[in-house]
N, C-alpha and C positions, 0 to 999 in steps of 0.2 A: 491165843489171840485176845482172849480177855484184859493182859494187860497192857495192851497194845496203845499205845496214844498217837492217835494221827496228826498232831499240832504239834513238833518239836522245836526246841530255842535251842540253835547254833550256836555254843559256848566260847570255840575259836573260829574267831575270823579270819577269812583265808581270802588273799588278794584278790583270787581267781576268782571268788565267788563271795559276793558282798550279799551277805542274804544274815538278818538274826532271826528269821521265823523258816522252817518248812513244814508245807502240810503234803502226809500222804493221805489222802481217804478212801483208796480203795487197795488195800495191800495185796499182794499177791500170797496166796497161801495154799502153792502147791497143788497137789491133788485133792484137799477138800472143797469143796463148795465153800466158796467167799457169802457172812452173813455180814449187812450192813450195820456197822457200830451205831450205837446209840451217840449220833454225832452232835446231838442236841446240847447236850453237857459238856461233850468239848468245846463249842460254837458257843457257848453262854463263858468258858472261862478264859477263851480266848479272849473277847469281848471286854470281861474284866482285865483280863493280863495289859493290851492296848489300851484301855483307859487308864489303865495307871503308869503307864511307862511315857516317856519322852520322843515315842515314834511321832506322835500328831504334831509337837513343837516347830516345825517347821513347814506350812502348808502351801508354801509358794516353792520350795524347794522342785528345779527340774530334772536333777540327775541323780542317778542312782547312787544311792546311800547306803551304809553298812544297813539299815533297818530295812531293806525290803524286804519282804518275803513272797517265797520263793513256792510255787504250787508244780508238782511232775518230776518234783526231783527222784521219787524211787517208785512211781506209779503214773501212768496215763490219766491226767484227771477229766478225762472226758473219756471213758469206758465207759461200754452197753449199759451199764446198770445206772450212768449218772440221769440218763432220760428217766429214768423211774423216781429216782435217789433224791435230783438235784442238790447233791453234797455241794461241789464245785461253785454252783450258783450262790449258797448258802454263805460259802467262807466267802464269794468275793463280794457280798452285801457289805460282810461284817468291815471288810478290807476297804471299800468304797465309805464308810462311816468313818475309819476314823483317819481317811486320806493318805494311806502307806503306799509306800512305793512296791510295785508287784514286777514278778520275775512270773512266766507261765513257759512248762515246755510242755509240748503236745505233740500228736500226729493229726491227732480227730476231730474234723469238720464240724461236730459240736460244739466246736470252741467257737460258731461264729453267731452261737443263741446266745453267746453273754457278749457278745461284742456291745451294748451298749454298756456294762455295767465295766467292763475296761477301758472304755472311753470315757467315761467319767472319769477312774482311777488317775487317767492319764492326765485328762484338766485339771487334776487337783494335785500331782505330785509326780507320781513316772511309771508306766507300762514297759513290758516288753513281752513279745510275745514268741517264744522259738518254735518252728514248726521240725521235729525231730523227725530222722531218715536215718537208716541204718544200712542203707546202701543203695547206691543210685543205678545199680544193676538190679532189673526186673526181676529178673528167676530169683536171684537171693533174696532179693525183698520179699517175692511170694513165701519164700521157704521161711524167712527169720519171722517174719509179721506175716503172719496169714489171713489175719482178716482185716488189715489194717485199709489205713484210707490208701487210697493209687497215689503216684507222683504225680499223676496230672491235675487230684483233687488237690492236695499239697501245696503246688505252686497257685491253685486260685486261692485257697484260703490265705497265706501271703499275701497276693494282690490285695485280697478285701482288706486284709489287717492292714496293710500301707496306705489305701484309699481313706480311711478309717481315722488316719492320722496315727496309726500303733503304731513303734518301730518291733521289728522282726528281724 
């Protein structure tokens, strides 16, 4: 895990998914106990990477652009430990600074402590928020996600993100 970097740049662009940044920051690693990385240094060189790149160039821009970046892509970023962590909150300060377009996929009703800090995002460039389900049959959901949020939490956090002005 040491050389593990949770900010990776998307080399090829793939239609399906218009993203040139993804962050994991909370990786999954198996049977050992997950230690939180020193995401300081990544969050200071991300920071650098976005000010010298051509994402900010366009800040009236509303739709989704190859430059968004993309948070859940191989991690839940609002897992138990982000209450403690605030990782998630952290990258999307940096995201909110330099007015990038953001992709978020989730399950967890934590997602709705930064809903101001995506509603910014979104006055300034473009939001999306996806609330991920792995199956909209109970028992299996119990089984695949076990401590995950209910479907009934699920469809209000939608509600609030759409009242919100997010699309989802």
């Amino acid at each position: 895990m040491s050389n593990f970097n949770p900010i990776n740049k998307n080399l090829h662009f793939d239609s399906d998914f218009w993203h040139r940044y993804s962050v994991c920051s909370y990786p999954s690693t198996g049977n050992s106990p997950y230690q939180p990385l020193d995401f300081t240094k990544h969050l200071r060189i991300f920071d650098e990477v976005l000010t010298g790149s051509n994402i900010e160039s366009d800040t009236h821009c509303k739709l989704p652009i190859p430059d968004q970046i993309w948070i859940g892509a191989g991690c839940d970023p609002y897992c138990q430990m982000e209450k403690r962590e605030r990782i998630t909150r952290r990258v999307l300060e940096v995201i909110a600074k330099h007015k990038c377009s953001l992709f978020i996929a989730t399950c967890n009703t934590l997602a709705l402590r930064d809903i101001d800090l995506i509603q910014e995002i979104n006055e300034n460039s473009f939001s999306t928020v996806a609330i991920t389900c792995s199956s909209l049959h109970i028992k299996t959901l119990r089984d695949v996600e076990r401590r995950a949020t209910s479907l009934k939490n699920r469809k209000l956090i939608v509600k609030r993100f759409q009242r919100a002005g997010i699309h989802t």
